[in-house]
C-alpha positions in Angstrom: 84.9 -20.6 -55.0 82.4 -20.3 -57.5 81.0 -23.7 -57.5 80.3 -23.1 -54.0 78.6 -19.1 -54.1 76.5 -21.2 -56.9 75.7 -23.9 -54.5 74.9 -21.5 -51.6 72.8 -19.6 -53.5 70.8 -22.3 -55.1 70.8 -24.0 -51.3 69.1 -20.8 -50.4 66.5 -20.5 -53.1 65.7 -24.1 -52.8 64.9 -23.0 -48.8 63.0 -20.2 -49.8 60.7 -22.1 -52.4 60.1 -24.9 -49.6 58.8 -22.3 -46.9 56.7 -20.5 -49.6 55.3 -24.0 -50.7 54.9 -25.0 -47.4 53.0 -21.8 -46.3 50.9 -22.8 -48.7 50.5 -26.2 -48.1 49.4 -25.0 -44.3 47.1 -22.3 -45.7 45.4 -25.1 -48.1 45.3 -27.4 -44.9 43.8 -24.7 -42.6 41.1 -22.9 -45.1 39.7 -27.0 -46.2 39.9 -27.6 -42.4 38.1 -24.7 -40.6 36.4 -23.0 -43.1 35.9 -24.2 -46.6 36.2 -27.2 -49.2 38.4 -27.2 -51.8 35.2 -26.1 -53.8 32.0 -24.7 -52.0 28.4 -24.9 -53.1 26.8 -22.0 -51.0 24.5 -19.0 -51.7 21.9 -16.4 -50.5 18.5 -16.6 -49.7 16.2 -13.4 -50.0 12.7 -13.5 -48.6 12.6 -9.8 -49.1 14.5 -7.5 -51.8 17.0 -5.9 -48.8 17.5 -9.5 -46.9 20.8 -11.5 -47.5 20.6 -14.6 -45.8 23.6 -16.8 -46.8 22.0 -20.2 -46.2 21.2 -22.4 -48.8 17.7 -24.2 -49.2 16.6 -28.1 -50.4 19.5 -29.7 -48.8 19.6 -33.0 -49.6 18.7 -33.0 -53.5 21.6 -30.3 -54.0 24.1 -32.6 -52.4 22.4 -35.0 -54.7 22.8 -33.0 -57.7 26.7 -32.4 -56.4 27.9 -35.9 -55.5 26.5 -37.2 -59.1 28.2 -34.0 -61.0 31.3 -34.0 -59.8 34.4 -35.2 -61.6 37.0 -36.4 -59.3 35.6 -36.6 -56.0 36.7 -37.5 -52.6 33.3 -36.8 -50.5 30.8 -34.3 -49.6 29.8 -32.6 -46.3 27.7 -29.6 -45.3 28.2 -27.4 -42.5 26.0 -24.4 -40.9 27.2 -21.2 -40.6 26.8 -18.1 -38.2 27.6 -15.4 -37.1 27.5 -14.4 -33.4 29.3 -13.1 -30.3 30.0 -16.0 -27.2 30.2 -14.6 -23.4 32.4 -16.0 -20.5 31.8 -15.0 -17.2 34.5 -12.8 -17.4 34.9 -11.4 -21.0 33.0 -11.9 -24.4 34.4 -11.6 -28.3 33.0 -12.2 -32.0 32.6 -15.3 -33.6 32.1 -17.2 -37.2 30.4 -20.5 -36.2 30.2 -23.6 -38.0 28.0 -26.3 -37.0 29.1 -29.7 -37.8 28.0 -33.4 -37.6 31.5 -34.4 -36.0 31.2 -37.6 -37.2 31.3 -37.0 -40.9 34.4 -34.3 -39.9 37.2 -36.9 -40.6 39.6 -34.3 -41.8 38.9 -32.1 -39.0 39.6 -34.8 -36.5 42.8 -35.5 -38.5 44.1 -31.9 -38.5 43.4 -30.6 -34.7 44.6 -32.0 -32.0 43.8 -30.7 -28.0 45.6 -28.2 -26.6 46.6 -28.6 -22.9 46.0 -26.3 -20.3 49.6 -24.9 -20.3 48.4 -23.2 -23.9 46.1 -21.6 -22.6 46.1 -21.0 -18.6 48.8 -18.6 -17.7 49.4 -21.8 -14.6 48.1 -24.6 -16.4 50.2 -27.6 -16.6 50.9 -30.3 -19.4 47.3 -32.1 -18.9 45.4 -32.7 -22.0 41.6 -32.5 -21.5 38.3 -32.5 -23.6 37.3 -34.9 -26.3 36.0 -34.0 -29.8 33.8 -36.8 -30.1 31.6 -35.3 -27.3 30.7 -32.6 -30.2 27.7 -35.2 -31.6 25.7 -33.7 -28.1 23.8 -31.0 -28.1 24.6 -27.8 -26.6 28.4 -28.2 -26.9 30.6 -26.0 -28.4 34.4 -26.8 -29.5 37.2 -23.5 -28.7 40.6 -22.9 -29.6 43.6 -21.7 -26.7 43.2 -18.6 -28.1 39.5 -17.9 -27.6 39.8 -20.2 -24.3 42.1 -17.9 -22.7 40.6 -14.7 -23.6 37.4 -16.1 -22.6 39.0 -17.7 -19.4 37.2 -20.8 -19.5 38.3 -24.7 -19.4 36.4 -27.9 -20.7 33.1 -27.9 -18.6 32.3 -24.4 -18.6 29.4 -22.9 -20.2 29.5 -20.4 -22.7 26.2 -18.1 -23.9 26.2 -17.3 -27.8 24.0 -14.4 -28.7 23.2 -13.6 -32.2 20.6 -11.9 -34.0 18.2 -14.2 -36.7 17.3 -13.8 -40.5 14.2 -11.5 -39.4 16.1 -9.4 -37.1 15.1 -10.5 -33.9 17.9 -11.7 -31.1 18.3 -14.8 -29.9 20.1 -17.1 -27.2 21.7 -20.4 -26.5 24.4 -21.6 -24.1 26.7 -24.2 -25.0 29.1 -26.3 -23.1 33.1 -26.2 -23.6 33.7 -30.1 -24.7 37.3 -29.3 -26.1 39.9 -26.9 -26.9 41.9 -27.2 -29.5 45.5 -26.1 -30.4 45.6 -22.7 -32.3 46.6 -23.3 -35.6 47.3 -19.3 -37.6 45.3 -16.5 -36.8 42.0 -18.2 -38.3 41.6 -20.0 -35.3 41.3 -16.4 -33.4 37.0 -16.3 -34.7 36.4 -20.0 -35.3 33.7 -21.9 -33.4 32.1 -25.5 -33.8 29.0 -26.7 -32.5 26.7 -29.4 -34.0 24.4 -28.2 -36.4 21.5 -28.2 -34.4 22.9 -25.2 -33.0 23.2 -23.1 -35.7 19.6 -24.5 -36.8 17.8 -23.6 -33.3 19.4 -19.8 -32.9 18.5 -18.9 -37.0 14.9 -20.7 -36.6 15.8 -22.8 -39.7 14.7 -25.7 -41.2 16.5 -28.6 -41.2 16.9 -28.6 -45.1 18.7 -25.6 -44.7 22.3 -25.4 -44.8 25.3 -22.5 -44.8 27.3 -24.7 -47.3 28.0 -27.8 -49.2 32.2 -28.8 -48.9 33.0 -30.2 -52.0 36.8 -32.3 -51.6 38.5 -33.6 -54.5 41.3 -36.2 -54.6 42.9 -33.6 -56.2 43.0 -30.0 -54.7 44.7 -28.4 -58.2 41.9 -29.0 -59.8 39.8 -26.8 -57.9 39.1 -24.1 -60.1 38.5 -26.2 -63.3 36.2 -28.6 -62.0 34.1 -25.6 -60.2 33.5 -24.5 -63.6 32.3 -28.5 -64.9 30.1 -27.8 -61.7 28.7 -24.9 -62.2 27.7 -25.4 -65.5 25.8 -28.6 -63.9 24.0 -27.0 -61.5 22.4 -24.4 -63.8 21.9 -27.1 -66.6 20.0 -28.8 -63.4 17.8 -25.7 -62.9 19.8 -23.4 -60.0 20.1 -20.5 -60.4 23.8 -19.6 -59.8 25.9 -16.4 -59.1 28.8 -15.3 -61.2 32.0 -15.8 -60.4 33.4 -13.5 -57.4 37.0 -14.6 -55.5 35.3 -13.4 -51.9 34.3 -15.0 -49.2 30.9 -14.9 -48.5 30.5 -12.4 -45.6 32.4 -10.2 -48.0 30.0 -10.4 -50.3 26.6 -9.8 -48.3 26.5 -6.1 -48.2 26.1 -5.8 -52.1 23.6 -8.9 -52.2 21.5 -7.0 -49.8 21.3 -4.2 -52.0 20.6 -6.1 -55.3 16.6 -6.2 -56.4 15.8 -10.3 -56.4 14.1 -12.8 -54.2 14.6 -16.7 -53.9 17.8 -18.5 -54.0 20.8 -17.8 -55.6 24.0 -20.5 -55.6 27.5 -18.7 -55.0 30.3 -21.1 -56.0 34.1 -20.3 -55.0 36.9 -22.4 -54.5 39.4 -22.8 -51.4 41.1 -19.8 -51.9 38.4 -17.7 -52.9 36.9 -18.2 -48.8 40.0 -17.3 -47.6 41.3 -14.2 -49.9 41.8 -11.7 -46.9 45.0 -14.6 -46.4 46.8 -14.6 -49.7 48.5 -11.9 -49.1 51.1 -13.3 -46.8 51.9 -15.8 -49.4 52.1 -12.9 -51.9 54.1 -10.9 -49.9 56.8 -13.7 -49.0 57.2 -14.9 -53.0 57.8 -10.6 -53.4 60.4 -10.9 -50.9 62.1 -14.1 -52.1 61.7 -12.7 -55.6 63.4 -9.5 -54.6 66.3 -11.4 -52.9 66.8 -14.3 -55.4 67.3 -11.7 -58.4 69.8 -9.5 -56.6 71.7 -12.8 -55.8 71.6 -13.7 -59.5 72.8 -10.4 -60.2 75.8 -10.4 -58.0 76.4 -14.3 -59.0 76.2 -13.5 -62.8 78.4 -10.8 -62.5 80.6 -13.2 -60.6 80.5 -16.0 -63.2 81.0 -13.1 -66.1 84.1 -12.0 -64.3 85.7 -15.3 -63.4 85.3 -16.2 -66.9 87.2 -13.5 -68.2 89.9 -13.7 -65.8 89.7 -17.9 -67.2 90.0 -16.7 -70.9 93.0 -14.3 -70.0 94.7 -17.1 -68.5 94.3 -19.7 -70.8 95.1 -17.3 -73.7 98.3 -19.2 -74.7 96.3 -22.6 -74.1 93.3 -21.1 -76.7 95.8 -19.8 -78.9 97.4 -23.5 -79.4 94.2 -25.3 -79.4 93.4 -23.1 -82.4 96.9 -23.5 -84.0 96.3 -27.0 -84.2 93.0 -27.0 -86.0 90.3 -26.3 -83.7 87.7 -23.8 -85.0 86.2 -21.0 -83.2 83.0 -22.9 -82.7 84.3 -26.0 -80.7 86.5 -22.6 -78.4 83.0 -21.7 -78.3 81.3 -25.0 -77.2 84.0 -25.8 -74.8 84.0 -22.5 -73.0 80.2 -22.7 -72.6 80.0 -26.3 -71.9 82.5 -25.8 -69.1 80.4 -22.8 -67.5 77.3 -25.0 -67.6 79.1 -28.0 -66.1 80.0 -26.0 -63.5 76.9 -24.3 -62.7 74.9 -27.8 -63.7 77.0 -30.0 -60.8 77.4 -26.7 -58.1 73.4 -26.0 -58.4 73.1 -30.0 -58.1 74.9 -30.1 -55.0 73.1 -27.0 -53.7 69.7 -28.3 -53.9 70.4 -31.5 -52.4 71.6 -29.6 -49.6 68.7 -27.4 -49.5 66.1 -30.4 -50.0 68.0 -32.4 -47.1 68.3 -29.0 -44.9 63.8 -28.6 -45.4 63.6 -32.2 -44.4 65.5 -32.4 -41.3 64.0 -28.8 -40.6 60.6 -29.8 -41.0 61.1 -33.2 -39.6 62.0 -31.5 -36.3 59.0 -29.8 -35.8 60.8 -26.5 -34.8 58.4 -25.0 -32.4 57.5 -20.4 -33.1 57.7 -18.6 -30.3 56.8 -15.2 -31.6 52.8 -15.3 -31.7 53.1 -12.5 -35.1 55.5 -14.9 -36.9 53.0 -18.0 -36.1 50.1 -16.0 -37.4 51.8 -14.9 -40.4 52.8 -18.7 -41.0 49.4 -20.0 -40.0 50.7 -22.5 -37.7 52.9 -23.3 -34.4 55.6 -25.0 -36.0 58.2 -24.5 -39.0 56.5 -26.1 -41.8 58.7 -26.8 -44.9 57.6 -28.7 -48.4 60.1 -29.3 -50.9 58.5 -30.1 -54.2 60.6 -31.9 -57.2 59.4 -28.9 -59.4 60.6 -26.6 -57.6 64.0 -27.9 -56.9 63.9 -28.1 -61.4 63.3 -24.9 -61.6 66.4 -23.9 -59.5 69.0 -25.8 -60.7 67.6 -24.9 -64.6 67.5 -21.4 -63.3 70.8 -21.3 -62.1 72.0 -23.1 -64.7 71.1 -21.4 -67.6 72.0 -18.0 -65.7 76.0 -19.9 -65.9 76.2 -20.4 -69.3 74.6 -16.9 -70.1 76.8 -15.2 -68.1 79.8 -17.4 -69.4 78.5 -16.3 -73.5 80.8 -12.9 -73.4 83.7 -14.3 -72.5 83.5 -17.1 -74.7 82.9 -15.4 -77.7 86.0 -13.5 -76.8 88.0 -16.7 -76.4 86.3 -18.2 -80.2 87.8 -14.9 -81.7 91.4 -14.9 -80.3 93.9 -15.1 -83.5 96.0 -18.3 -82.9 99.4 -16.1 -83.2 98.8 -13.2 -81.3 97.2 -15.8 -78.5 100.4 -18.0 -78.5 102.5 -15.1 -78.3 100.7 -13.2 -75.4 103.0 -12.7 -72.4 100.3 -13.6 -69.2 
């Protein structure tokens, strides 16, 4: 009975580490996908002391100066960025924009995939429409269901995006709906794509100008180290470069606006950094596990503590003999221990195999959400598990350990029974 509580609990932990790491895993996945790099090279440009333009200025030599300083890099795109509301003929609403060069977007053409109209027309059916290719022509404009059924509009339709340029002045465009894309978390709710000839035609920019150079790395852990290498690069190179400040950048424009420089100024932040107003879901699900993992290794290690004192009662007469015969009270000790941790060692083993095999086959079916709160909490339509070896370490060590800890009491108890009184005990 206790092998198995130890296996059920570790089974559970193993579950709850695989949702938290897959939470992240989806967050990762959506921030690089719609929003940032694993490392961004962006900034703010200030004609005048009380502007705050976040574009960045001499395109092509900063990518330059980023491809050749970059340890461990996959590629390097830029994107535009805007701000700006888009009007149906029926309803309007608020959007980030990002314009693109869909052809350089490989991992944004890997992630998405088109929605059909059932996802977003209350009496659409399962037809998939649109194509994200169409995205290299101008005036085109990519949605999500979301936006498309708020907006009430279907591939074809034309949208008008108002927004107001660096020198205060309004300005106007329309764009045609080429695709619409599955939602994918609640990030989708303000995200727009259109090339970047959009972006540069309603800001009245020049084509060196950019929102942001997307730095990818072959390896996304080692985001925050190698923006450091990077930034000490790009100011070796002559930028000037802004210190350190876990925002994103709309965040971040108010105070800018108020500061007393002109020119350009680079603002480096990693992945997480552009998508901070997000980290507290995975927070708050690791403070929930957290909570419910140590209550279960209190009641388990109260559990173990008490079945291995009822153990030593038992096997008083047993203990009693062994140490008649010769056995001293460290070997008692190092057999009653080395049996707790066998016990805990092969239940903990069993319990994360079946919590490993449990996240697979869960997140192999592709369990569809319902509940539009849950899927914005979980950034995603579907159930998304990852099971990672360290984790599944840490529980059975964790669980482990916790055995032969709470086995230590009645141990020493057993290694100081005298061998007469023990023999003699009446159970």
């Amino acid at each position: 009975m206790l092998g198995g509580a130890l296996a059920a609990v570790t089974m559970l932990l193993v579950m709850l580490l695989a949702l938290s790491s897959g939470l992240r895993d989806t967050l990762i996945r959506n921030a690089t996908t719609l929003s940032a790099g694993h490392i961004n090279v962006a900034g703010f440009f200030k004609a005048k002391a009380r502007d705050a333009a976040p574009i960045v200025t001499g395109l092509d030599e900063l990518k330059r100066v980023v491809e050749a300083k970059t340890p461990g890099l996959d590629y390097v795109i830029d994107r535009q960025r805007g701000w700006g509301k888009l009007i149906s003929d029926t309803s309007s609403m608020n959007v980030g924009m990002a314009g693109i060069d869909i052809k350089e977007e490989h991992r944004l053409l890997k992630q998405l995939q088109l929605a059909s109209r059932s996802e977003y027309q209350d009496e659409g059916g399962d037809e998939v429409v649109g194509d994200f290719s169409k995205l290299a022509e101008p005036n085109t404009a990519m949605l999500f269901a979301s936006q498309a059924r708020r907006l009430e509009v279907d591939v074809g339709d034309m949208l008008t995006i108002t927004t107001e340029t660096m020198d205060g002045r309004s300005n106007t465009g329309e764009a045609r709906v080429i695709a619409i894309a599955k939602d994918v978390g609640m990030m989708t709710n303000w995200s727009l794509f259109v090339p970047k000839e959009t972006i540069l035609e309603l800001y009245q920019l020049k084509p060196d100008a950019t929102g942001a150079v997307m730095v990818y790395l072959k390896d996304v852990e080692r985001a925050a180290e190698v923006m450091k290498e990077l930034r000490d690069s790009l100011l070796a190179s002559g930028y000037e470069v802004m210190s350190h400040e876990p925002q994103p950048f709309f965040m971040k424009m108010e105070r800018i606006a108020g500061e007393d420089w002109t020119g350009q100024k680079l603002d480096l932040t990693i992945w997480s950094d552009e998508v901070s107003y997000l980290m507290w879901i995975i927070t708050g699900l690791d403070t929930i596990s957290f909570i419910l993992v140590t209550i279960l290794l209190l009641i388990i290690g109260v559990g173990i503590m008490n079945t291995m004192w009822i153990a030593v009662r038992e096997r008083t007469q047993e203990l009693g003999t062994l140490r008649a015969i010769g056995m001293g009270r460290k070997r008692v000790l190092q057999m009653i221990l080395i049996e707790a941790l066998l016990l805990g060692l092969f239940s903990t083993l069993l319990g994360a195999m079946m919590g490993a095999l449990l996240a697979y086959g869960l997140d192999a079916s592709e369990i569809i959400i319902p509940n539009g709160a849950v899927r914005y909490i979980l950034l995603s339509d579907r159930l998304h598990l990852l099971v990672e070896a360290s984790d599944l370490i840490k529980a059975i060590a964790s669980f482990t350990l916790l055995t032969g800890v709470a086995a230590l009491g009645p141990a020493l108890r057993a290694a100081r029974l005298q061998p007469v009184t023990a023999i003699h005990t009446i159970q």
